[in-house]
C-alpha positions as CSV (number, residue, x, y, z in Angstrom):
1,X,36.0,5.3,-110.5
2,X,32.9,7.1,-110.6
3,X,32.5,10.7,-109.0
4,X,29.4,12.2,-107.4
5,X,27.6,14.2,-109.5
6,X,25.9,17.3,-107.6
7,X,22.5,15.2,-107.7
8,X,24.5,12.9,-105.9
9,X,26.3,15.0,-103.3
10,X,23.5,16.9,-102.7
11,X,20.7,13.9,-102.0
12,X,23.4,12.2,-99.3
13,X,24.3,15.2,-97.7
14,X,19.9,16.1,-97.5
15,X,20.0,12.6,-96.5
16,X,22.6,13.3,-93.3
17,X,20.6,15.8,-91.6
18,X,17.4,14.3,-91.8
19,X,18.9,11.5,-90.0
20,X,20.6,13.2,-87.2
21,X,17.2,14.9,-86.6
22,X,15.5,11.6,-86.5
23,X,18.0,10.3,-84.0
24,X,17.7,13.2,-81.7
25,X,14.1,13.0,-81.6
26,X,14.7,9.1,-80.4
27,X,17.4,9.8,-77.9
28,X,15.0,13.1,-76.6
29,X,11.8,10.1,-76.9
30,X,10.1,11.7,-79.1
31,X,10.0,8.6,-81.2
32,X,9.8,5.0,-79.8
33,X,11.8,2.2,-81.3
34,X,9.1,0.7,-83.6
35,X,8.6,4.5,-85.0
36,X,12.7,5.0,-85.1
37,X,13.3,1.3,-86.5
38,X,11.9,2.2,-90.3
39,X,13.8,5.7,-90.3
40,X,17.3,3.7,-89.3
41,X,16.9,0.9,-91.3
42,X,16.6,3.7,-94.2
43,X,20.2,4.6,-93.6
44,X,21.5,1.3,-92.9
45,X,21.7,1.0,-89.2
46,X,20.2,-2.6,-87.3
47,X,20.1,-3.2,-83.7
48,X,21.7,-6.4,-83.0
49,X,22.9,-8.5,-80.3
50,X,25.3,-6.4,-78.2
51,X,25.0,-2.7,-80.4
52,X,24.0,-1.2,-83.0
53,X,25.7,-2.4,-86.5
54,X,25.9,0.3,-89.3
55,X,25.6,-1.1,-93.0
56,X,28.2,1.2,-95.8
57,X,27.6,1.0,-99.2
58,X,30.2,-0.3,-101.3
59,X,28.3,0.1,-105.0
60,X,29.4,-2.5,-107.1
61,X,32.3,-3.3,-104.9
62,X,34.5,-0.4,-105.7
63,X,36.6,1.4,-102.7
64,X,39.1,4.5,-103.3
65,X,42.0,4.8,-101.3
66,X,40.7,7.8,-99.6
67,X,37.3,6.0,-98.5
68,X,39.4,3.1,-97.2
69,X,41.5,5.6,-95.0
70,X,38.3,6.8,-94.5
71,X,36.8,3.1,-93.5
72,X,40.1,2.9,-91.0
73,X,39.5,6.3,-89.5
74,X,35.5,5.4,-88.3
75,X,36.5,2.1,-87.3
76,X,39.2,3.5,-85.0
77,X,37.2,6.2,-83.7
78,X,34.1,4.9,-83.6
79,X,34.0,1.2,-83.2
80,X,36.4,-1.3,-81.8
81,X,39.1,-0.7,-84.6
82,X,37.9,-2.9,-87.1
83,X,34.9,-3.3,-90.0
84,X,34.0,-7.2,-91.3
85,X,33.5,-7.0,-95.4
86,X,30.7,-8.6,-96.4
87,X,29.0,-10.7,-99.4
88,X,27.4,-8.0,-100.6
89,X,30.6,-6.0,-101.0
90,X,29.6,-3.9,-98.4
91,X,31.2,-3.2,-95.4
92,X,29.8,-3.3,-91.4
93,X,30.7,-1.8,-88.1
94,X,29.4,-3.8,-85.4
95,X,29.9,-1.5,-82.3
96,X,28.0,1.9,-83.2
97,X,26.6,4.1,-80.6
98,X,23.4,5.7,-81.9
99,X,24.5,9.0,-80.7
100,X,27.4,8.8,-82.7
101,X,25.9,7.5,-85.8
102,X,24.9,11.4,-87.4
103,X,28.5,12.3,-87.1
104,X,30.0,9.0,-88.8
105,X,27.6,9.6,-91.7
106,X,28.6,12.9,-92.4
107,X,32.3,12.2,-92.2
108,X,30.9,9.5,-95.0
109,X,29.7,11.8,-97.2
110,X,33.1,13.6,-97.1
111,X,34.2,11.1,-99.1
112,X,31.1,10.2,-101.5
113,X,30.1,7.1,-99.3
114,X,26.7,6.3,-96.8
115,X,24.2,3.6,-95.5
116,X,21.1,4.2,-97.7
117,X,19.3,1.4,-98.8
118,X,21.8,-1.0,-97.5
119,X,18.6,-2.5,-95.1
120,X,14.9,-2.2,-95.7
121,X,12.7,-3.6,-98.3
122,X,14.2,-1.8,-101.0
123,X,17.2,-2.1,-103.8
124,X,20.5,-3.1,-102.2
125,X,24.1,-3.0,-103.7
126,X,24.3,-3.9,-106.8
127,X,27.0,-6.3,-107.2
128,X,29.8,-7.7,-109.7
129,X,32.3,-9.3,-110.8
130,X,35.7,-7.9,-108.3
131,X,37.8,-8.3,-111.7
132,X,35.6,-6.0,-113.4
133,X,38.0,-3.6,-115.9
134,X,41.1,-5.6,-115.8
135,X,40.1,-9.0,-116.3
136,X,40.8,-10.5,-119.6
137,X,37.9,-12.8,-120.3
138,X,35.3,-10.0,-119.9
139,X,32.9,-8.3,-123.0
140,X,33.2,-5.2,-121.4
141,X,33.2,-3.6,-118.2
142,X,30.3,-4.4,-115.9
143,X,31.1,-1.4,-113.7
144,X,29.3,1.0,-115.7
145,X,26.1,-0.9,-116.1
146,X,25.9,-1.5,-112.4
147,X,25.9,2.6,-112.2
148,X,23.5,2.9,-114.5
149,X,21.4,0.5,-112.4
150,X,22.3,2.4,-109.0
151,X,21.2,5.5,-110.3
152,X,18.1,4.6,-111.6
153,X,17.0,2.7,-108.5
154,X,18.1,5.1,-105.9
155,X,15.5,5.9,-104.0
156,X,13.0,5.2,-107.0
157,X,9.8,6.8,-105.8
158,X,7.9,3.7,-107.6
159,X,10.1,0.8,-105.5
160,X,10.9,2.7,-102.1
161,X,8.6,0.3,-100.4
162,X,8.9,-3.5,-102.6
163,X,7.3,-6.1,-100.8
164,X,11.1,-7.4,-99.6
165,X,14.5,-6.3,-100.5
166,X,15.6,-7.0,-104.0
167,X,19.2,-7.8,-105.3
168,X,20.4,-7.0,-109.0
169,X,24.2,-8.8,-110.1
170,X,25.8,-8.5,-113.1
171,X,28.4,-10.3,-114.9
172,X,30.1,-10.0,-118.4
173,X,32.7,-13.1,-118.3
174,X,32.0,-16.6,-119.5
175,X,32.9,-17.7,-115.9
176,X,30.2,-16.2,-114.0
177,X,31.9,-14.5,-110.1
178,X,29.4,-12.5,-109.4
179,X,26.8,-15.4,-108.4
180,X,24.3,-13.7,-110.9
181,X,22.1,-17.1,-111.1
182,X,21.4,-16.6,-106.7
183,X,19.7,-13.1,-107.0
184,X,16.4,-11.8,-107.7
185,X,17.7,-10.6,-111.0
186,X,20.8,-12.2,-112.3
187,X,22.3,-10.1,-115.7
188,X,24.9,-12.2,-117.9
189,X,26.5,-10.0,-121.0
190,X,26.5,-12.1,-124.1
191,X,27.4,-11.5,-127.5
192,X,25.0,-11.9,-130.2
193,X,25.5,-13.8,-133.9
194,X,25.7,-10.1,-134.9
195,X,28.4,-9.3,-132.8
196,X,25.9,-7.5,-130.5
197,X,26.4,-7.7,-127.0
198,X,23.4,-7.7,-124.7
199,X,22.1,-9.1,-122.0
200,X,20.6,-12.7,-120.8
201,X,18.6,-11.9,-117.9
202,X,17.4,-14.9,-115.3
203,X,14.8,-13.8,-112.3
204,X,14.2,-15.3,-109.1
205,X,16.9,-16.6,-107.8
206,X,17.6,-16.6,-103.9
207,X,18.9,-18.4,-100.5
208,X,17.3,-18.1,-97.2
209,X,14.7,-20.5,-96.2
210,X,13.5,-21.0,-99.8
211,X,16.3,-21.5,-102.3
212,X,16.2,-21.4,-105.7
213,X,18.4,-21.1,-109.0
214,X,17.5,-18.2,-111.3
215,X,15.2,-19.0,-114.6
216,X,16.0,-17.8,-117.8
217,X,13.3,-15.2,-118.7
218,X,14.8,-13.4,-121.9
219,X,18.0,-14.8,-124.1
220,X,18.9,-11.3,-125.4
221,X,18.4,-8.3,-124.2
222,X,19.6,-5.6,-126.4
223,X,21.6,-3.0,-124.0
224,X,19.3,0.3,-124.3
225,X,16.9,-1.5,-123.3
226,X,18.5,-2.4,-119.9
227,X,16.6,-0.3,-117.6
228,X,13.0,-0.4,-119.2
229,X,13.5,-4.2,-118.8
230,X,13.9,-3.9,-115.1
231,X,11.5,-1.5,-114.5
232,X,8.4,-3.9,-116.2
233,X,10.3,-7.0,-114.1
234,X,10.0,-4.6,-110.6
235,X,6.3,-3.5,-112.1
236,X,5.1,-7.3,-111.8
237,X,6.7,-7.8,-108.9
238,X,5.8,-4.6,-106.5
239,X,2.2,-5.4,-108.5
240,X,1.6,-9.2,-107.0
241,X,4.4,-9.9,-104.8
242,X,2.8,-11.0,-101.4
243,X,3.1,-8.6,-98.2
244,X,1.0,-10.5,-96.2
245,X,3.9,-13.4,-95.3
246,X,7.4,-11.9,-95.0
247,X,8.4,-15.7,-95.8
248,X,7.0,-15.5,-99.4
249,X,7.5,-12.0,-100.2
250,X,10.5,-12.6,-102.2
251,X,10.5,-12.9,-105.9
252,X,12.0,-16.2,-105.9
253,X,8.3,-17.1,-104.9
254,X,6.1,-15.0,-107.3
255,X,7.9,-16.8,-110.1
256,X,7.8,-20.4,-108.6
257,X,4.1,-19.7,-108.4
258,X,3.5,-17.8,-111.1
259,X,5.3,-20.8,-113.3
260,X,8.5,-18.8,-115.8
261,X,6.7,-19.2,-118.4
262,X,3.5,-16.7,-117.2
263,X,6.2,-14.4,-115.5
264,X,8.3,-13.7,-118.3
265,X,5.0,-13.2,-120.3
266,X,3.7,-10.3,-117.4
267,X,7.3,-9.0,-118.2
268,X,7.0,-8.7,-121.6
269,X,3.4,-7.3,-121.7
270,X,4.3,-4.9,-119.0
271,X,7.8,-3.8,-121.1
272,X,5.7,-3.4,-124.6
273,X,4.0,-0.6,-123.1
274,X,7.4,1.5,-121.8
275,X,10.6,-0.2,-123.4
276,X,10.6,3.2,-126.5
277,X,9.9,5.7,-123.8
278,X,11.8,7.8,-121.2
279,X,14.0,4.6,-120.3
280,X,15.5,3.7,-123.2
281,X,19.3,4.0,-122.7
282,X,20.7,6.2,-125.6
283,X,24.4,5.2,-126.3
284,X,25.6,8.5,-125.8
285,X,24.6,7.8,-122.2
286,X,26.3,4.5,-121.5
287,X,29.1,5.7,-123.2
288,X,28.9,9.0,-120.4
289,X,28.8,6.2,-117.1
290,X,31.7,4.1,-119.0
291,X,34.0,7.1,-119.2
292,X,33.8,7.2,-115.5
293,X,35.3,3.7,-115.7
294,X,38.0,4.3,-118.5
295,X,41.2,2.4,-117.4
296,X,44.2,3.9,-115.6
297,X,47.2,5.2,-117.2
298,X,48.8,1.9,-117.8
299,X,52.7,1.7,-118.7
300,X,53.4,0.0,-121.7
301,X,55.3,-3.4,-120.6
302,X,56.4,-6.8,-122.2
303,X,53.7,-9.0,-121.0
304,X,57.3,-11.7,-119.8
305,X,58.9,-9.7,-117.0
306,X,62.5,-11.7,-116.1
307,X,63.1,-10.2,-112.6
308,X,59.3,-11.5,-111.8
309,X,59.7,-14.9,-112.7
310,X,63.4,-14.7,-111.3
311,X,61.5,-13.8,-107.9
312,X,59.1,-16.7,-108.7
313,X,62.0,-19.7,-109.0
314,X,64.1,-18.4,-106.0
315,X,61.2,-18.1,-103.7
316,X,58.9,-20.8,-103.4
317,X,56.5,-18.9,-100.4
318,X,55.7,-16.0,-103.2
319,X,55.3,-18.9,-106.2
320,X,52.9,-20.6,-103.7
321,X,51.2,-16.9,-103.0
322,X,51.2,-16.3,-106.9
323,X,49.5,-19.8,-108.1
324,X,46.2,-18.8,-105.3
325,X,46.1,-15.0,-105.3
326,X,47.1,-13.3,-108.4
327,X,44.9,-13.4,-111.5
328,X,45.6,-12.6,-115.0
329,X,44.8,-9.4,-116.3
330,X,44.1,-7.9,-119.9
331,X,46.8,-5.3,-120.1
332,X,50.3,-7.2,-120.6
333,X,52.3,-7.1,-118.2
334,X,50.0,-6.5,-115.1
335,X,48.7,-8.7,-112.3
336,X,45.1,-8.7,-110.3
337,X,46.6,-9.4,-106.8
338,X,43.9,-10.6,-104.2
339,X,44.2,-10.1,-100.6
340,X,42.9,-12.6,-98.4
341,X,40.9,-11.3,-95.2
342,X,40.9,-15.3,-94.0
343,X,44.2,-15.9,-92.2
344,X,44.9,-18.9,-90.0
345,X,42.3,-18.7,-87.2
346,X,41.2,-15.5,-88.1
347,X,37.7,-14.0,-88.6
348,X,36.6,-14.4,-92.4
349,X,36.3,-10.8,-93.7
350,X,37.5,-8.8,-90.9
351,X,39.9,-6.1,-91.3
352,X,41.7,-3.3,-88.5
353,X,41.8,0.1,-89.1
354,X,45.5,-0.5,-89.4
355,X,45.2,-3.4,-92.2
356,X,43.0,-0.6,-93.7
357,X,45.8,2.2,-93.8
358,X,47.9,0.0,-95.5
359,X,46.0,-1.2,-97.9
360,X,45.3,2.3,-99.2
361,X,48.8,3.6,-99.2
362,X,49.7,-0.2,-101.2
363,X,46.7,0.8,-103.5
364,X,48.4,4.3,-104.1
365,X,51.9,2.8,-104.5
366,X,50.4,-0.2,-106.7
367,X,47.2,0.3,-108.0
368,X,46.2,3.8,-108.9
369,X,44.7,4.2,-105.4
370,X,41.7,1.6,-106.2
371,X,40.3,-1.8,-104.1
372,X,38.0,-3.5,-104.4
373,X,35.6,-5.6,-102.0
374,X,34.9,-9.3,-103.5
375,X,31.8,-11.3,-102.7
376,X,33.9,-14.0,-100.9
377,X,34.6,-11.4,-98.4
378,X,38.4,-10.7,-99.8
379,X,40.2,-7.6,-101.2
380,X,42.2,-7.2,-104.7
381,X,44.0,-4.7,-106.2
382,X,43.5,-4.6,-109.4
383,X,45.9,-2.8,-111.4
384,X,49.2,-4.3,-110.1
385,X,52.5,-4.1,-112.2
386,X,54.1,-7.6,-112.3
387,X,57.0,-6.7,-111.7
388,X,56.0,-5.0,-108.3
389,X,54.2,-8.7,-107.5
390,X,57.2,-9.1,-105.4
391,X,57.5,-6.1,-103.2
392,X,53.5,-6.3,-102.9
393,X,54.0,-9.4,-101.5
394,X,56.4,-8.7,-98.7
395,X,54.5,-5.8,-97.4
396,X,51.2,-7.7,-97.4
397,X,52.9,-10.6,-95.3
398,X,53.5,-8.8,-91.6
399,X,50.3,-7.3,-92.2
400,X,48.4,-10.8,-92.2
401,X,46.9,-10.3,-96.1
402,X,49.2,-12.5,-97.6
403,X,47.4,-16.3,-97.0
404,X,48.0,-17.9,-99.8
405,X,44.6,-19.8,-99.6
406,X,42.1,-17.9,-102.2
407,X,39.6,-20.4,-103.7
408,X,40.9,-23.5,-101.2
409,X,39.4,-24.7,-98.0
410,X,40.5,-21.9,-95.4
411,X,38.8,-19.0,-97.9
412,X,35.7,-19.2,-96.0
413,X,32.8,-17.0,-96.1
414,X,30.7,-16.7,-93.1
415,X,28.3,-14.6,-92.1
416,X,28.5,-12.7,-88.4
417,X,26.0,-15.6,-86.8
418,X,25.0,-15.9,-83.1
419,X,28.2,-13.8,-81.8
420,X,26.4,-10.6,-83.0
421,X,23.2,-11.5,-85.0
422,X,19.8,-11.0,-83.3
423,X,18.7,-13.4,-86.2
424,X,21.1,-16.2,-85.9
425,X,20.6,-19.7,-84.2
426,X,24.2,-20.7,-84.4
427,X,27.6,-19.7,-84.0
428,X,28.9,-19.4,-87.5
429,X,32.8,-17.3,-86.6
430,X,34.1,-20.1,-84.6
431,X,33.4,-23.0,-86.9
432,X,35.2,-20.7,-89.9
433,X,38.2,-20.3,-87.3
434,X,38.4,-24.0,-86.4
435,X,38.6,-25.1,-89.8
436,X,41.1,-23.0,-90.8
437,X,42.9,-24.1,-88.2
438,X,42.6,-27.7,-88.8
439,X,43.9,-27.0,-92.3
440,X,46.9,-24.7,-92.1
441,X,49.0,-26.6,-93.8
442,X,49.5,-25.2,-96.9
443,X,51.1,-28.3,-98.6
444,X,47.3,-30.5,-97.4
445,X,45.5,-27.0,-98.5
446,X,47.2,-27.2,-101.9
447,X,46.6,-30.9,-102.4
448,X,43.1,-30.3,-101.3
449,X,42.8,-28.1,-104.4
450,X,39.9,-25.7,-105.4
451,X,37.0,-26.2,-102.6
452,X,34.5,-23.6,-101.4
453,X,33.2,-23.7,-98.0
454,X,30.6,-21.6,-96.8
455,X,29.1,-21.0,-93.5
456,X,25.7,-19.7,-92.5
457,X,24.0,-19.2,-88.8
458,X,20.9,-19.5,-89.3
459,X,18.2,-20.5,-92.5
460,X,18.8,-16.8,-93.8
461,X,22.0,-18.2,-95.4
462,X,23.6,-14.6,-95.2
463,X,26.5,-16.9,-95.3
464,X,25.6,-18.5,-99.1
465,X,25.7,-22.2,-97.7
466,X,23.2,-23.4,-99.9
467,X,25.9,-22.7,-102.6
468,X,28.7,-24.0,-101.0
469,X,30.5,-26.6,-102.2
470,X,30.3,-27.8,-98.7
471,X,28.0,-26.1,-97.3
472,X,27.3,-25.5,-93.0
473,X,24.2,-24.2,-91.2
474,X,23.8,-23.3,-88.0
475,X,20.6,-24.5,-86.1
476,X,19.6,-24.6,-82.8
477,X,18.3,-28.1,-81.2
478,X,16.5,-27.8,-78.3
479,X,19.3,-25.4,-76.8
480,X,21.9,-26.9,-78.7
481,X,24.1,-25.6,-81.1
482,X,24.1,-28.3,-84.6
483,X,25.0,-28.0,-87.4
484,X,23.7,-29.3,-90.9
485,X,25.9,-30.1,-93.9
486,X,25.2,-29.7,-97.1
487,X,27.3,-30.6,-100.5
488,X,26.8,-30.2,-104.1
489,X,25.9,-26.2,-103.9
490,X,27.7,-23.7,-106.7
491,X,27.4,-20.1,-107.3
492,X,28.8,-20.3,-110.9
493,X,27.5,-20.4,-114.2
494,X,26.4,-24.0,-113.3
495,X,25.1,-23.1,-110.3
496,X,23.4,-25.6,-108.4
497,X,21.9,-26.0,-104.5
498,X,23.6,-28.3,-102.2
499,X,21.5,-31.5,-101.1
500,X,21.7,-32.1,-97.2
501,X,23.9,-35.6,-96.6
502,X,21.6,-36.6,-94.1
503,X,21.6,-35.8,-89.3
504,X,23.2,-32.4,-88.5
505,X,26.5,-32.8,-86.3
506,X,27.1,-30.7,-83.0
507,X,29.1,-28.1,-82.6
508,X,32.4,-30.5,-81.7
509,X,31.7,-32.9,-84.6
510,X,31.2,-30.4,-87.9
511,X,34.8,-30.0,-88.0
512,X,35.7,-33.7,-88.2
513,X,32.9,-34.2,-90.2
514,X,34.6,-31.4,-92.5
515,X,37.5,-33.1,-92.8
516,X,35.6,-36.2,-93.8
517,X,34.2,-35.1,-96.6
518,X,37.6,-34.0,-97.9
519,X,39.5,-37.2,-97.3
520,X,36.7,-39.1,-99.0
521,X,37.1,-36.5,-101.8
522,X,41.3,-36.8,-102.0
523,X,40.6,-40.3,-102.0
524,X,37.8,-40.9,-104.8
525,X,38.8,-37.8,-107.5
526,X,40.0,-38.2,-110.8
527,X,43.3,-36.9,-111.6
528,X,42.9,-33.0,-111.8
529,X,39.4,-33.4,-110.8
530,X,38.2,-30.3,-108.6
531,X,35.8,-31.2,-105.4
532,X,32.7,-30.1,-107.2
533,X,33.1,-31.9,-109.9
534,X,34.0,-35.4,-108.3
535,X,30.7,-34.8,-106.2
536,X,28.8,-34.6,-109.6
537,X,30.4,-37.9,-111.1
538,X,30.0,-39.9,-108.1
539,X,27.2,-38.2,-106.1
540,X,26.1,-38.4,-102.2
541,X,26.6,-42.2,-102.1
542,X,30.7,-41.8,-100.6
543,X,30.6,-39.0,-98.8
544,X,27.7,-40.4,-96.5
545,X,29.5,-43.9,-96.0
546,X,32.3,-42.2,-94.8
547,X,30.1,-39.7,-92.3
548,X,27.8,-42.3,-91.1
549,X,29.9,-45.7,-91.3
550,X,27.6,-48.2,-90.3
């Protein structure tokens, strides 16, 4: 993992004091709320519903051991014993007392963590794949790129103030799990007819109130050129995005009026004049980040381990948690095991201080003492020995981590919604919770196969619904809680927005209508045919006979 560098230490610590200056001048009134609200929202703290909810950076997804005891310890002490991991890989505490909120960002910075530019109209955490370093389809590992990209947009004296907040992903696989094509700049490694990899690079993508797939504006970029690239593509952007209508002020916009074709020319213009100056990545330097990210100390092993698969034929609960959770990895004879923080009934993405503690000591015994946060709101270690699947396993159960359900219809993700968002219109937490309720079978979730469900409280879609393959959004009718459905949505490499089937439901009808949608599918698929791709053979036409029979 990467280590602070003393730039590093020394600009968070800096960063700590100012804040807990700041604060006391707004507790002593000194500062009203309006003048306080730009100053907190620098360090990641919103006011919401009920408290004050404090935003930690989770760069690229990557959590130590001793940050996650870390995680546990501030939730325990300084919130109600628990934080709610979130699609950015980040992670939120929902119960913070101002006062209080110096003190939990220095004990942060104790362990190389903190809460800038996790809000505001800035750069946020740049995210990827959860695999990333042990999977075995990748080029190479996105990790170090996305650290190249953290350092050179931390507080990046040009881009401190962009007209909205701006999202960078990056993936290297064929299969894209990073949702690269929903951000305002998506980054998919490729590899060249000369064996070169480099990067495709797609701009404007984005949820919200104004969706939109990403557009292809340059096939190949050659690596070196990396951060030049996105320095022209912010250029254009802080240059004519609009700050006069917070609703178009997202880059998604610029290039649907703009057209791709006159963007990616402003790009290129604006790149001629930079990309062989100060920028240009030498390869000395990306090989410097990527040592940070060299692989652990693997054991050599036979990639066929006997008392594994023994494990796997006498016990049908672990072959059942083995088929949804554990993913193949490039050395032989490990395992990626995921954890899923979406138990029966349970919160999607919360986690106690006390599921916390053990998770770090199973990342030390395990995993070389490393986690990571996934965008669908779930944790993996990712450096598991096969043959310690087993034992993994049976700790993770009494804990609650061990649903087998990861990529089926209870792996929700959801955003907060009305129970704590200032923002939100709906409840989105107790729709998530009813319908994993409703299917907690695991034989009907199995049968059900591969389906992503995605939940959202309001048209901010912190909650991806657009992407869903069945997508839910919370609105409010006339005082009313309903509930629009959408289907079709994918965050992949062929990712797509999900059309609306047609009237919203209430609050005690989504869940029925839920289950609708995936009889019609059990009924109508081909043989091994996954829910997204029986909706693009047959289309809207079934789905909407069987929610609106006439």
């Amino acid at each position: 993992m990467y280590r602070y560098d003393e730039f590093d230490r020394r600009l968070v610590d800096e960063r700590v004091e100012q804040f807990r200056r700041q604060v006391k001048r707004r507790l002593d009134g000194e500062l009203s709320e309006d003048q306080f609200k730009p100053l907190r929202l620098l360090n990641g703290l919103y006011l919401q519903l009920h408290a004050y909810m404090l935003r930690i950076a989770i760069p690229y997804g990557c959590l130590s051991a001793i940050q996650l005891r870390k995680l546990a310890h501030i939730g325990r002490r300084y919130d109600k014993g628990y934080g709610h991991f979130t699609t950015r890989q980040n992670l939120q505490f929902h119960w913070i007392k101002l006062e209080e909120t110096p003190d939990i960002l220095a004990e942060l910075a104790e362990v190389e963590m903190h809460g800038i530019q996790t809000s505001g109209n800035s750069f946020r955490n740049t995210t990827t794949d959860q695999y990333a370093g042990a999977a075995a389809d990748e080029l190479e590992d996105p990790r170090s790129y996305c650290e190249i990209i953290r350092q050179w947009s931390t507080l990046h004296p040009e881009f401190s103030f962009l007209p909205r907040k701006f999202k960078i992903a990056v993936t290297t696989t064929p299969h894209d799990r990073a949702a690269v094509k929903v951000h305002d700049i998506g980054l998919r490694m490729l590899r060249n007819e000369a064996g070169e990899n480099g990067f495709e690079v797609m701009v404007g993508g984005g949820l919200g109130r104004t969706p939109f797939v990403g557009k292809v504006i340059r096939d190949f970029l050659p690596k070196q050129h990396l951060l030049s690239y996105l320095e022209a593509i912010l250029r254009v952007y802080n240059q004519l995005g609009r700050r006069d209508n917070l609703f178009k002020a997202r880059i998604k916009i610029l290039v649907q009026q703009t057209g791709t074709e006159k963007f990616a020319k402003l790009v290129e213009e604006e790149w001629e004049q930079i990309k062989d100056g100060a920028l240009q990545l030498p390869r000395e330097e990306i090989e410097r980040i990527a040592s940070y990210f060299a692989p652990p100390s693997y054991e050599e092993l036979d990639a066929q381990v006997p008392e594994f698969e023994a494990k796997i034929a006498e016990n049908p609960d672990f072959q059942t948690w083995v088929k949804t959770n554990v993913f193949p990895h490039k050395q032989p004879g490990y395992a990626i095991a995921n954890l899923s923080l979406k138990p029966v009934g349970g919160t999607p993405g919360d986690m106690s201080s006390e599921q916390m503690d053990a998770v770090a000591d199973l990342a030390d015994l395990y995993s070389f003492g490393e986690i990571r946060v996934s965008h669908r709101q779930n944790l993996v270690l990712p450096y598991v020995k096969r043959a310690d699947l087993y034992s993994l396993w049976e700790q993770l159960s009494p804990l609650g981590l061990a649903t087998p359900n990861i990529g089926l219809t209870s792996d929700i993700i959801c955003c907060p919604g009305l129970d704590y968002c200032g923002l939100a219109t709906a409840r989105s937490i107790p729709i998530a919770e009813e319908i994993s309720e409703r299917f907690d079978d695991l034989d009907r979730l199995h049968e059900i196969g591969e389906v992503e469900i995605k939940i959202s409280g309001c048209i901010n879609a912190c909650g991806h619904h657009h992407v869903g393959h069945i997508g839910i959004l919370g609105l409010d009718k006339a005082g009313e809680e309903f509930y629009q459905l959408t289907l079709g949505g994918a965050a992949d490499e062929d990712a797509s927005l999900g059309k609306v089937v047609g009237p919203g439901f209430s609050g005690d009808e989504i869940v029925d209508a839920v289950e609708t949608v995936l009889d019609t599918y059990v009924s109508i698929r081909d043989e091994g045919e996954r829910f997204i791709e029986t909706f693009r053979r047959v289309g809207m036409a079934p789905f909407k006979e069987g929610l609106y029979p006439k």
